[in-house]
C-alpha positions in Angstrom: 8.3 -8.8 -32.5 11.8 -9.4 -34.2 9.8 -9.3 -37.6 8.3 -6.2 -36.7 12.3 -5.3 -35.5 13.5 -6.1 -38.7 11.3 -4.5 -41.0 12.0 -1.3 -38.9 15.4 -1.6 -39.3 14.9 -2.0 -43.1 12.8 0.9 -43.9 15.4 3.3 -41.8 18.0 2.4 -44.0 16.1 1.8 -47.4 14.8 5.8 -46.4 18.6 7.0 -45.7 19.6 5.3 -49.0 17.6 7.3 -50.7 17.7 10.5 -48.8 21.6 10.6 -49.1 21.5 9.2 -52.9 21.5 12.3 -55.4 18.2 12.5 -57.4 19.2 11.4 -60.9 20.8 8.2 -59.5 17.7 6.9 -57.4 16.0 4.1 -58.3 12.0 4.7 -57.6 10.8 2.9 -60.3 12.6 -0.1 -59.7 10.4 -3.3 -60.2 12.9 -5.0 -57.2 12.4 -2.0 -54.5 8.5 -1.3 -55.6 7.9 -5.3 -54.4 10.5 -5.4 -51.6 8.2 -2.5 -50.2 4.8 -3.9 -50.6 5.8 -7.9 -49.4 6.9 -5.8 -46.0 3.8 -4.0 -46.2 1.8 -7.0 -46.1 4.3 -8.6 -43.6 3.2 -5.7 -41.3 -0.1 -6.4 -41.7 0.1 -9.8 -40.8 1.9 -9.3 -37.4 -0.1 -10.4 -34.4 -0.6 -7.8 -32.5 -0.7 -9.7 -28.9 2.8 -9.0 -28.1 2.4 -5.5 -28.3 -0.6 -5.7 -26.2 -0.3 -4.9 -22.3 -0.6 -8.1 -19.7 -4.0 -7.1 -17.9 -3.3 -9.9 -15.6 -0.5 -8.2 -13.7 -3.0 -5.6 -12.0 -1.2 -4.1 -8.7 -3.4 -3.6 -5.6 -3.2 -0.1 -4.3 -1.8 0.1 -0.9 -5.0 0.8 1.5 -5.3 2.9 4.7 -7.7 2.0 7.5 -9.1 4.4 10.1 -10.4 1.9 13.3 -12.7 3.9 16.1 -12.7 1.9 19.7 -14.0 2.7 22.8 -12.3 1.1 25.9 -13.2 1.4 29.5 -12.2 0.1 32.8 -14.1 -2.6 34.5 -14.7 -3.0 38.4 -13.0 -6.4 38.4 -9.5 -5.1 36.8 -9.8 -6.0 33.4 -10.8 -4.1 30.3 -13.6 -3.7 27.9 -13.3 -2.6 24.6 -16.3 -1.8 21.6 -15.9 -1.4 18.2 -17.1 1.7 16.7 -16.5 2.4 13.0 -14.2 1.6 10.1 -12.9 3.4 7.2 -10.9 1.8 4.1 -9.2 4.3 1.8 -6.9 4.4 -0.6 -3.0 5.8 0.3 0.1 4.8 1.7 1.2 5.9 5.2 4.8 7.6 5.7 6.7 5.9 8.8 3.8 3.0 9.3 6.4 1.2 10.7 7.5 3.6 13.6 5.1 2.0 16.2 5.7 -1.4 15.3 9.6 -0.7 16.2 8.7 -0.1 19.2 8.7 -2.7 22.5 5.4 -2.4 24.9 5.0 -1.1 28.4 2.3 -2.4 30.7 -0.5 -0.7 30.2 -0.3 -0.3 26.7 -2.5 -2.3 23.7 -1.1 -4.2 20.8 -2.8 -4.4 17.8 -2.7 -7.0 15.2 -3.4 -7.5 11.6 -4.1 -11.0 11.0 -4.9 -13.3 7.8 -7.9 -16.0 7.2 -5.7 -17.9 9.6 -5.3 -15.4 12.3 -1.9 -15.6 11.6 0.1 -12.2 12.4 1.2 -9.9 9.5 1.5 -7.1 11.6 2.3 -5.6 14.9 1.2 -2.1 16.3 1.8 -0.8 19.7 -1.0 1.4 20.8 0.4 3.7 23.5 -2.0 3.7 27.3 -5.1 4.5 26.0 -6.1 6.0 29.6 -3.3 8.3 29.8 -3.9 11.6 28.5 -0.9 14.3 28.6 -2.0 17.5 28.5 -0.1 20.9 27.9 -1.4 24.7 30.1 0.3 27.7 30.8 0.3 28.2 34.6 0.3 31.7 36.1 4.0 32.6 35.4 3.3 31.9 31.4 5.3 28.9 31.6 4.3 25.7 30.0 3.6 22.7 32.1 2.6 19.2 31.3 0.0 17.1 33.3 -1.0 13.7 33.3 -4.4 12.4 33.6 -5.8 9.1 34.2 -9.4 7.9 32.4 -11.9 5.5 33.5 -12.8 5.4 29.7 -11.5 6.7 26.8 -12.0 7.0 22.9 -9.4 6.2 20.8 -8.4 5.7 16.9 -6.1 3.7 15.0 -4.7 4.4 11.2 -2.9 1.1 9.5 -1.4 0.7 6.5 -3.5 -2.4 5.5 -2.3 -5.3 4.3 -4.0 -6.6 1.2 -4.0 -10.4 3.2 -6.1 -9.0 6.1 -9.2 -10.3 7.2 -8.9 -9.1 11.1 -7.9 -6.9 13.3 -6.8 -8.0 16.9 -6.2 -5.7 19.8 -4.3 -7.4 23.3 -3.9 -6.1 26.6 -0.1 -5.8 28.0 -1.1 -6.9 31.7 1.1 -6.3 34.5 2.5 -9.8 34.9 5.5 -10.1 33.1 4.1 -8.7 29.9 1.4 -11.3 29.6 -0.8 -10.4 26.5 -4.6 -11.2 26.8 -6.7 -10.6 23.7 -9.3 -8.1 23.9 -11.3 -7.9 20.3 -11.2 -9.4 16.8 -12.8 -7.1 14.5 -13.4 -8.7 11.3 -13.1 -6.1 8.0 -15.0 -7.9 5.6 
């Protein structure tokens, strides 16, 4: 590469020597100049070209979206079941993926995990009450009002910016008693 450098370097000057040097004073036909040229012509030749070739190694990953579909329902004894539905793995990058993982967990609500081959955590999620449904009407007066509704069952999705190191995804239950955490599913993606 300093070769190649070099012989750059040379030729811009040799060519503003002789652009700047009147006509009946250049030397052309000099026997010194004529092989000067050609020994960096061959020189050129010569180079190895794998420095100037791109690393094909250093491939980045794309940063990956995943759309999860879940159905969870209430069961007679107090607990929770929840079903897998579908997936979806695309290619993108989330604005504010970090908003829900900022946030702390009331009873009531799910966390969702993105775990490695270890089912260690990479990631957190809080998944706001699944079974509570907010709902916006305009009563008689024309006036907006707000009601809440509680499910037996409900359908509900999640979008993650996926790690690349993900093999699962975990979703836990926030119980009642002091914020006890009890695993519900482990999807795995692969």
């Amino acid at each position: 590469m300093i070769l190649l450098y070099s012989l750059f370097i040379f030729l811009t000057l040799l060519k503003f020597y002789y652009l700047f040097e009147p006509l009946e004073k250049q030397k052309l036909n000099n026997p010194k100049t004529t092989i000067a040229f050609l020994f960096f012509i061959m020189l050129l030749g010569c180079v190895s070209k794998q420095g100037l070739s791109t690393n094909t190694d250093k491939i980045e990953k794309t940063p990956k979206i995943i759309f999860l579909n879940y159905t969870i329902k209430k069961i007679p004894d107090g607990n929770k079941a929840i079903r897998f539905i579908d997936k979806k793995v695309t290619e993108g990058k989330l604005k504010n993926h970090n908003e829900n993982s900022k946030q702390d967990p009331v009873t009531g609500d799910l966390m969702c995990y993105q775990l490695d081959k270890k089912s260690n955590i990479l990631q957190s999620t809080v998944i706001k009450n699944p079974f509570t449904k907010t709902f916006e009407f305009v009563d008689a007066s024309k006036s907006f009002q707000m009601k809440k509704i509680d499910l037996d069952s409900s359908r509900f999705s999640l979008r993650l910016q996926l790690n690349p190191n993900t093999e699962y995804i975990s979703i836990h239950d926030i119980s009642d008693s002091k914020n006890k955490i009890i695993p519900l599913i482990k999807t795995q993606l692969n």
